[in-house]
Structures are given as structure tokens and as C-alpha cells.
C-alpha positions as a printed NumPy array, in Angstrom:
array([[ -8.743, -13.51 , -22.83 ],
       [ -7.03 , -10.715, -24.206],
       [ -3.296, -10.599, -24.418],
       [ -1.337,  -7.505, -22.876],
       [ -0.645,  -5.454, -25.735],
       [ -4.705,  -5.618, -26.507],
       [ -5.805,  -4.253, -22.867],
       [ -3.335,  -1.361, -23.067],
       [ -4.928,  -0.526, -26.475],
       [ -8.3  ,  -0.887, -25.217],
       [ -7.306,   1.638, -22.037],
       [ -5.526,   3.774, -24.727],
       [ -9.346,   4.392, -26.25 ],
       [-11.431,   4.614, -22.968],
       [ -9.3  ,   7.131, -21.26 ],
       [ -7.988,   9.204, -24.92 ],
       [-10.515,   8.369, -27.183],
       [ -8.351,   7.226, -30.268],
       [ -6.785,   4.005, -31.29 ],
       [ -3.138,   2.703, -30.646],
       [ -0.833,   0.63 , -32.705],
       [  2.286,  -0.59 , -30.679],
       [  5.549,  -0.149, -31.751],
       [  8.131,  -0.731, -29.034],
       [  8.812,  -1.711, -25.921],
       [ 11.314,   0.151, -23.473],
       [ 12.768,  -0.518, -19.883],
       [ 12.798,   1.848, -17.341],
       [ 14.004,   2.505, -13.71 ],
       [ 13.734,   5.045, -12.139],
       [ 15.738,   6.104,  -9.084],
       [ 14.569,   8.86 ,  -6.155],
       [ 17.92 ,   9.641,  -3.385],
       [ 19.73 ,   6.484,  -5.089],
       [ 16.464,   3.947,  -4.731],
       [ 14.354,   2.454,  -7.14 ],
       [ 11.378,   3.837,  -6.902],
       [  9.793,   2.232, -10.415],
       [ 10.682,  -0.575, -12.403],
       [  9.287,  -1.797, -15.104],
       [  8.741,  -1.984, -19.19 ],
       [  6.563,   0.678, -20.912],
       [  4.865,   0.32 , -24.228],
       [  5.257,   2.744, -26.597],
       [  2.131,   2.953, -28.919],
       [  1.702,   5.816, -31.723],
       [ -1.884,   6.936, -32.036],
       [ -4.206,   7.302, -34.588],
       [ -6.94 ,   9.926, -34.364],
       [ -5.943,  11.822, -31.145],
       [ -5.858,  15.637, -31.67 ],
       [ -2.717,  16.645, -30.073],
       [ -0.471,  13.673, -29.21 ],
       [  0.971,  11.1  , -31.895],
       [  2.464,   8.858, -29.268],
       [  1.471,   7.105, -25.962],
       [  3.198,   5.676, -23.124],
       [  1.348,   2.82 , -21.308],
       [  1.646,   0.113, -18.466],
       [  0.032,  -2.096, -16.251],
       [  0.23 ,  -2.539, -12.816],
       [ -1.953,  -4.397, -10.205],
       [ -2.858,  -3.157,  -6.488],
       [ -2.617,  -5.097,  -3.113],
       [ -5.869,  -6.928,  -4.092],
       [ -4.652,  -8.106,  -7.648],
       [ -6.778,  -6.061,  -9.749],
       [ -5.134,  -5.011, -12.667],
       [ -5.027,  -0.872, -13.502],
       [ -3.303,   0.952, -16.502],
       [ -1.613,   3.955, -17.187],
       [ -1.051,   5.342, -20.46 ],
       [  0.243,   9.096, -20.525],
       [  0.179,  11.377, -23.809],
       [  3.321,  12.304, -25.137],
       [  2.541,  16.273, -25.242],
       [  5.803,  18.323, -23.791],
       [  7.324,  18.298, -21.51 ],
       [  6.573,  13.849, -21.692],
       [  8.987,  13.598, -24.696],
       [  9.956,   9.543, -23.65 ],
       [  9.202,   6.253, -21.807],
       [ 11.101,   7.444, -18.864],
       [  9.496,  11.131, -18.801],
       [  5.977,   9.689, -19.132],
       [  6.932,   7.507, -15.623],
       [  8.13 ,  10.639, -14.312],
       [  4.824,  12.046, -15.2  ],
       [  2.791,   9.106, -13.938],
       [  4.743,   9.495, -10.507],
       [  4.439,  12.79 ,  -9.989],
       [  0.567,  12.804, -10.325],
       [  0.251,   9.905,  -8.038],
       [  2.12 ,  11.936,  -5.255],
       [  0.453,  14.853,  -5.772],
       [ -2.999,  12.715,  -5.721],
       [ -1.435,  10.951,  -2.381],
       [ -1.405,  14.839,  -0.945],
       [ -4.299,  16.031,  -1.993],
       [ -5.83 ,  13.01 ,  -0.577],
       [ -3.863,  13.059,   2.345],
       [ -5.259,  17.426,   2.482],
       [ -8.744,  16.516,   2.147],
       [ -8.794,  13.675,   4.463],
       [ -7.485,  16.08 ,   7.626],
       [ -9.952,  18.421,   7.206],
       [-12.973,  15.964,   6.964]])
């Protein structure tokens, strides 16, 4: 089985199409009206044949049913850090939540 490190790689090249070498580790928490709304550690990875970006931000998380998902957001402005790229992440999750949310009262 592969080790941590080697699945965020791997969802590095499915969902940008280039390869990832890591080079750091950071922890983050992040805090919405004084809570902690995400906690975690974020892998910092620099990338090798990606167009735009030269560095990647990726995690792991796993859902109610333990199936494990990844994120791994581009550094391309305004994600300049591990802590902007959770930012990111959390922002398009909301905004999928009310889209969803949208959709599903008009069905």
C-alpha cells in the first residue's frame, strides 16, 4: 500500500496533470467567528511540468463512510500559502454546498 506522501502525488497528476516532489509540511487552523473550522497539516509539493503553478497545496481527508478524498489546490494568486490554499478549498466547498443546496429547491 502506498504511503501518504505517494497518494497525494498520485492525486497531484490525475486532477493537474504534472508530477509533485514534496518539500514540506505545514500546520494550519483555521478559525471562522472565533471557531475552528479546519485543522489539519498540508503538504506542500513543488511541481514539475505544470504550466502555470510551481507549487501545490494538498491533503487528505475521509467522509462519514471512511473513504478517503484529496485536495490539492494550485498555488496561482491570490493562493500564495498553506493557509490561503485551505481558505481556497473552503470557500469552494461552501459555495458547492449552495449551489447544491440552489439546485436541489428548484428540482
Amino acid at each position: 500500500m502506498k504511503g501518504y506522501i505517494e497518494r497525494l502525488q498520485d492525486a497531484i497528476r490525475r486532477m493537474h496533470g504534472c508530477t509533485a516532489g514534496h518539500v514540506a509540511k505545514s500546520p494550519v487552523t483555521e478559525l471562522f467567528k472565533g471557531k475552528i473550522v479546519w485543522q489539519g497539516e498540508v503538504e506542500v509539493f513543488v511541481l514539475h511540468g505544470h504550466p502555470t503553478a510551481q507549487r501545490c497545496y494538498a491533503w487528505a481527508y475521509q467522509d462519514d463512510e471512511g473513504k478517503e478524498h484529496y485536495t490539492a489546490v494550485l498555488e496561482i494568486p491570490p493562493v500564495n500559502s498553506p493557509r490561503t490554499a485551505v481558505q481556497a478549498a473552503l470557500a469552494a466547498k461552501q459555495k458547492e454546498r449552495t449551489n447544491e443546496e440552489t439546485q436541489g429547491g428548484t428540482t
